[in-house]
N, C-alpha and C positions, 0 to 999 in steps of 0.2 A: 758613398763611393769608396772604392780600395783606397788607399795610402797614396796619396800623389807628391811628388817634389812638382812643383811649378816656378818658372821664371817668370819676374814681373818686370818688365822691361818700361823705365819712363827718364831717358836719355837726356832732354834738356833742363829737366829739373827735379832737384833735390825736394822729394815730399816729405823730408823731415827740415827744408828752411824755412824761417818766417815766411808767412805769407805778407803778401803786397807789393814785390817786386814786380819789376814789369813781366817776368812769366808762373810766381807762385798766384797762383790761386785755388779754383774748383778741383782743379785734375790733381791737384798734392793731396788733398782733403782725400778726395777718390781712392787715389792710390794706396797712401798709408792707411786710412782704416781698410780696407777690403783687405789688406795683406794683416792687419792686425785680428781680423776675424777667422781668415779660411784655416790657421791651425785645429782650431774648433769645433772646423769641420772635416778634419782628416786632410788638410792641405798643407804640405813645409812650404814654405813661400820666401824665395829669395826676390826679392827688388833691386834692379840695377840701375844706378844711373851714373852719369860721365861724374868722376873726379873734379874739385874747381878747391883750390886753394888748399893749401899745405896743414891744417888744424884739423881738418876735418877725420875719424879713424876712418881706416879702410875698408873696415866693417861694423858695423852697429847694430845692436838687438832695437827690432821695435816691437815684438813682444815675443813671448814663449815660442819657437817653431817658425818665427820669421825674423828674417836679416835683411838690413840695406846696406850694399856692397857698391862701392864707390868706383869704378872705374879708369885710369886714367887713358887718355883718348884727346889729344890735344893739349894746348896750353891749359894749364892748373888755373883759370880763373875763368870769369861768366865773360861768355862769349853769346853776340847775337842769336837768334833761332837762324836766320839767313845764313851763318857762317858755320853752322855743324855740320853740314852734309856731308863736305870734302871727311869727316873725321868718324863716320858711322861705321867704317869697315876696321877700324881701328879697335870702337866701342867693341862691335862683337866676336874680332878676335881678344881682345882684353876679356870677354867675359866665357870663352871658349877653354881660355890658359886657365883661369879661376878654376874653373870645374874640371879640369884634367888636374891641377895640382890638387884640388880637395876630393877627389876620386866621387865626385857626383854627376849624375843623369840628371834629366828635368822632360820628365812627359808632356811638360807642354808652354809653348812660349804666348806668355800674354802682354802683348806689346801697347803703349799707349801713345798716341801723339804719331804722328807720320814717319818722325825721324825714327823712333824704335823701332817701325815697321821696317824702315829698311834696314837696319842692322836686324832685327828677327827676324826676315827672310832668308839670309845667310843663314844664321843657326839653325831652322828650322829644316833647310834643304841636307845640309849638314849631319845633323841629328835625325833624321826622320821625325821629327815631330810637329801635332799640329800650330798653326798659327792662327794665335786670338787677335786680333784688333778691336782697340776705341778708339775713334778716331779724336773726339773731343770737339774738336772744329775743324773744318775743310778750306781750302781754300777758297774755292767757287763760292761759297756761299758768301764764306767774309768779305772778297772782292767786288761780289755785287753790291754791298752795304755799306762798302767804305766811301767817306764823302771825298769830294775834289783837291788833290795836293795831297792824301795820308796813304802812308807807303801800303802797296798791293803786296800780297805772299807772291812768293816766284815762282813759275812755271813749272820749274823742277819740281816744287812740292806738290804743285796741282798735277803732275804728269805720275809722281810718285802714290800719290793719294790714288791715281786710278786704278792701277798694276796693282795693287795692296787691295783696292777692292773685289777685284776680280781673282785675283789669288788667293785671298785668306779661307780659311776652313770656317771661321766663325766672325761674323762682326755685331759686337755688342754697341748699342746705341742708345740714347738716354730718351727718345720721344718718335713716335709714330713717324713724325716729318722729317727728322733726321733719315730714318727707315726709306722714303719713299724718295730722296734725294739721291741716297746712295744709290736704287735700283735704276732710279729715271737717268740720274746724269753721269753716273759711276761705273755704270754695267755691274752693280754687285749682284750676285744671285738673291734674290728676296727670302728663298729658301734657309739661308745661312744667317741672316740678319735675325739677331734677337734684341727684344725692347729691352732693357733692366735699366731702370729709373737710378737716380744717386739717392745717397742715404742720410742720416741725420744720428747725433748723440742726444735721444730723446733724455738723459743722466746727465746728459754735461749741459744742454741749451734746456735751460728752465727759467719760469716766468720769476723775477723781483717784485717788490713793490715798487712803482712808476715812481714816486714821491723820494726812495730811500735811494735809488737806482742814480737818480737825477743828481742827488747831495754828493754821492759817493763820485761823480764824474764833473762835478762843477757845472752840470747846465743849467740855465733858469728854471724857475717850477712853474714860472707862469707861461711861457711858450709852450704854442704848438710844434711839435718837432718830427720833421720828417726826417726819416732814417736812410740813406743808400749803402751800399757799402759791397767792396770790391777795386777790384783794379783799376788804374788811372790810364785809360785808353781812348779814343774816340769812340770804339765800338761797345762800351758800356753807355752811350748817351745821356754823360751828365748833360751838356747842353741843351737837351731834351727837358733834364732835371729842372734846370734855369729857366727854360719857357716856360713850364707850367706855375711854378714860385711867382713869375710876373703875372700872371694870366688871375692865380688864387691870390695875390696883393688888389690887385685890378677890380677883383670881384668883392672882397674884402680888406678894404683896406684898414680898417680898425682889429683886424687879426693879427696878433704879435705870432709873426712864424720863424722859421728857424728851421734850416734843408742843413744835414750836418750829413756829409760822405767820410764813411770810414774804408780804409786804404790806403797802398801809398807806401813804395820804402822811405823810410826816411833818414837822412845825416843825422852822426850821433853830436846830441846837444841838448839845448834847454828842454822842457816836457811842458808848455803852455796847457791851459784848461781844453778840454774840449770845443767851450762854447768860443774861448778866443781863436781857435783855428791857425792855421798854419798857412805862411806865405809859398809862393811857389817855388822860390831861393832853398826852401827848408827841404826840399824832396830830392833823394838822391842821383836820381836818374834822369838823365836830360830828356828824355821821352815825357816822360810825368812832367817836369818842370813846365815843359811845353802844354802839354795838356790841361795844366791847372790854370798855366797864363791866360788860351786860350775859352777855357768854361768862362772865368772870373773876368774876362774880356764881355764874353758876350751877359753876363747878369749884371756887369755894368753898364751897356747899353741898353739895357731892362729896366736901370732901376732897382733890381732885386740884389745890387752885390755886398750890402751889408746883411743879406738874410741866409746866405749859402756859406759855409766855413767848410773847409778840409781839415779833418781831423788826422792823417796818414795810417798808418798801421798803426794797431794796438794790441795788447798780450792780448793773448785767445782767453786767459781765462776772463777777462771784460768783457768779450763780444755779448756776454748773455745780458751784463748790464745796461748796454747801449741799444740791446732790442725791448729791453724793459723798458727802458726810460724816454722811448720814443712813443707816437699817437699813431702814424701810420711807417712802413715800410715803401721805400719808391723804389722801381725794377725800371729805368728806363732803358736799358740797353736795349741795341740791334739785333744783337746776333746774343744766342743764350743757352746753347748744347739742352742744359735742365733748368738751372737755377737754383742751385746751393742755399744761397741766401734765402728765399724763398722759403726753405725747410730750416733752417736755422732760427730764423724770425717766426714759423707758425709752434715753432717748439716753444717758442719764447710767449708764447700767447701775441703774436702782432700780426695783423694781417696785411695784405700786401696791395700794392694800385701796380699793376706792371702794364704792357706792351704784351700782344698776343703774338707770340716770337719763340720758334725754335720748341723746346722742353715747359715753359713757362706754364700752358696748362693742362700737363699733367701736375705740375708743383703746385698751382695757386686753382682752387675749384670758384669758379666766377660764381659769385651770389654767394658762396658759403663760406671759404676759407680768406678771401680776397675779390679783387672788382678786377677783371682785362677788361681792357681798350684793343679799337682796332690799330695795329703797328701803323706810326705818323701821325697818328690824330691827338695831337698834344692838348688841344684843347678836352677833348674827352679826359685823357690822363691827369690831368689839372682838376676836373670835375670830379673823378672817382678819388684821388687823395683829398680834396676838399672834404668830399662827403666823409670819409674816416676819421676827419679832422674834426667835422661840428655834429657829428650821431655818435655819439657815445654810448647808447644803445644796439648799434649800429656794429661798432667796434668791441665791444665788448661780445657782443652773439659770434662776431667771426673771427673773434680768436680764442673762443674758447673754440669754433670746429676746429680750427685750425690746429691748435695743440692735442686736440685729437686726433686729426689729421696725418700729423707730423709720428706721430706714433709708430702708422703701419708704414712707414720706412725706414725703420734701423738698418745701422749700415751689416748687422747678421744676416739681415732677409737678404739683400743687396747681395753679399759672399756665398749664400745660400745658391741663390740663382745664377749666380756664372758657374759654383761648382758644379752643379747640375748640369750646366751645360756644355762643360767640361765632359764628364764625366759618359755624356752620349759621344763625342767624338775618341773617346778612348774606349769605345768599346772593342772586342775580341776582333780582328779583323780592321779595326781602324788604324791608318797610318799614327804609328808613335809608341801604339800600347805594344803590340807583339811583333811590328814588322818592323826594329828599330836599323836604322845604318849600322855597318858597323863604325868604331868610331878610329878614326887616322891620329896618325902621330903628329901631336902638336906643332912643328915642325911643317909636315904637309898641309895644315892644315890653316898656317900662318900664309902659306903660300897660297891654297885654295882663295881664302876670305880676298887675297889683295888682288889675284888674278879678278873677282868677279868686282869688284870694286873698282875694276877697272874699267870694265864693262859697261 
């Protein structure tokens, strides 16, 4: 495709902070590689997200031809997902001045997360240009999955999430079922919905030796060790994680196992081993704090709570370690857009036991790469991580597919295929390429954004 400027819009979080806070995760990974690749492919790719704390520069190279531009748009520090909306009309005037002061255009906004979509709807109407949407996760969905007493998303974002459906020129989605959700309960045009799976650093996630993997991170060599790893939320199902640890003690009780979760921000302080784990005191965020009580509550009334440890966040360059040094990978979440993890652990040669959920298998091929269960059948889920645990023939045949697997999704195919389909809505006659607004004096335009934000 010609020379594109593109906007990459992902408003409540910074895809260059650590991951493990309660909203870094899959979608930062997402983000910043896809923008670290499309220069590559004839894309400049600026990334916006809201400002939060005074250190941060206002702009940053994340690589040759792409910049993350910092925003300010409310108070300078992390603020709930609940509590951005009032400040979205802020974000995309803040990011409307940006590019009048640096005298740049952007043919097309690609917005991630719900909140960007309503701040890139503004800009898009503004600029004549098309609107991309990921949604990542929905409301509806996660609402129907969340268990009794954990806070619901609010209406607002579920009323927002629809109008963004049925408005956008393009919405990219991680799995067929996401695809079929947005048409059935969204009213999105199916027509406009394209699949594009998440990606993996087949160069950076490589397999260790399990034995050397273990020494280098203090875990036993003699355990079995089940791997999870991600965010501390309900809707990842470590308590899921905990029934099936009681269920595979239950079945084998002379197995020395060992469920180790990595994620988690954590207070800065001491750096304990791995295999010693971290209390729920130690986690920065009271949401986690809660969360960890809660898991380690319930594997205590199991039985299982000297077998499960919370590791928190740890530098990226270990995560290859900690998929080395593990026998299986556990996916027990609810709700699962793709499954990051997933491709990160089959890069690592580890195969996975998940929940047949969301993205999950496209990521994990059942029999070859990994073993699904049907979603709730914990006792199944308990039986396919068992079986990883005591076939080591078993385990060894599906992670070697699996690291081959993991191959044909680099995150350049991944950049590959949005620019592509970019690239059809910018065609000669598409809103953006040649029919552009003209564009108003900043000024008007400050007045425009808040007039519809009022809206």
């Amino acid at each position: 495709m010609s020379r594109l400027r593109a906007a990459l819009l992902s408003m409540h979080t910074d895809p260059l902070d650590p991951l493990g806070g309660d909203v870094t995760g899959g979608m930062n990974v997402y983000v910043r590689e896809v923008a670290r690749a499309l220069p590559a492919l004839g894309v400049e790719a600026d990334v916006f997200t809201r400002a939060c704390g005074a250190k941060a520069p206002a702009v940053e190279r994340i690589a040759p031809g792409a910049r993350l531009v910092r925003i300010p748009a409310g108070p300078r520090r992390p603020l709930g997902k609940n509590r951005l909306l009032p400040y979205a009309g802020r974000f995309a005037e803040g990011i409307a001045a940006f590019a009048e002061k640096e005298g740049r255009t952007y043919g097309l906004l690609s917005c991630h997360y719900w909140l960007s979509g309503v701040a890139g709807e503004r800009l898009a109407r503004e600029w004549g240009a098309p609107l991309v949407m990921r949604f990542h996760t929905l409301a509806r969905q996660k609402n129907a999955r969340l268990g009794a007493g954990e806070e619901k998303e609010t209406p607002a974002r579920a009323r927002a999430e629809g109008r963004l459906a049925r408005r956008a020129e393009a919405i990219f989605v991680s799995s067929a079922d996401e695809a079929r959700f947005l048409s059935k309960h969204l009213g999105a045009d199916e027509r406009r919905i394209r699949v594009i799976p998440c990606g993996v650093d087949p160069g950076f996630f490589v397999p260790h030796p399990r034995a050397r993997a273990r020494r280098r991170l203090g875990l036993p060599g003699e355990a079995r060790i089940i791997l999870s790893v991600g965010r501390v939320e309900p809707v990842k199902g470590l308590d899921r994680l905990a029934g099936a640890l009681a269920l595979i003690r239950k079945e084998r009780p002379g197995l020395p196992v060992l469920a180790l979760h990595v994620g988690g921000e954590l207070k800065p302080g001491r750096k304990p081993s791995a295999a010693e784990g971290r209390p729920p005191g130690d986690f920065a965020s009271p949401r986690q704090r809660a969360e960890v009580r809660r898991v380690l509550a319930r594997a205590r009334a199991l039985g299982v709570e000297e077998n499960l440890r919370f590791a928190g966040a740890v530098p990226q360059a270990e995560l290859p370690l900690y998929y080395s040094a593990a026998d299986a990978l556990a996916i027990p979440s609810r709700i699962e857009s793709f499954g990051l993890v997933a491709l990160e652990g089959a890069a690592c040669g580890l195969p996975a036991a998940a929940f047949r959920v969301g993205g999950l298998p496209r990521a994990v091929a059942h029999g070859r790469s990994g073993l699904l269960v049907r979603d709730g059948d914990v006792g199944a889920f308990a039986e396919a991580l068992l079986r990883l645990l005591e076939e080591p023939a078993l385990r060894g045949r599906m992670g070697r597919a699996a690291r081959r697997r993991a191959g044909g999704f680099a995150w350049s195919a991944v950049a590959r295929e949005e620019a592509r389909a970019w690239s059809r809505l910018l065609r000669p006659g598409r809103r953006g390429k040649t029919q552009r607004s003209p564009r108003r004096p900043l000024a008007a335009r400050r007045a425009l954004i808040r007039k519809k934000e009022g809206t």
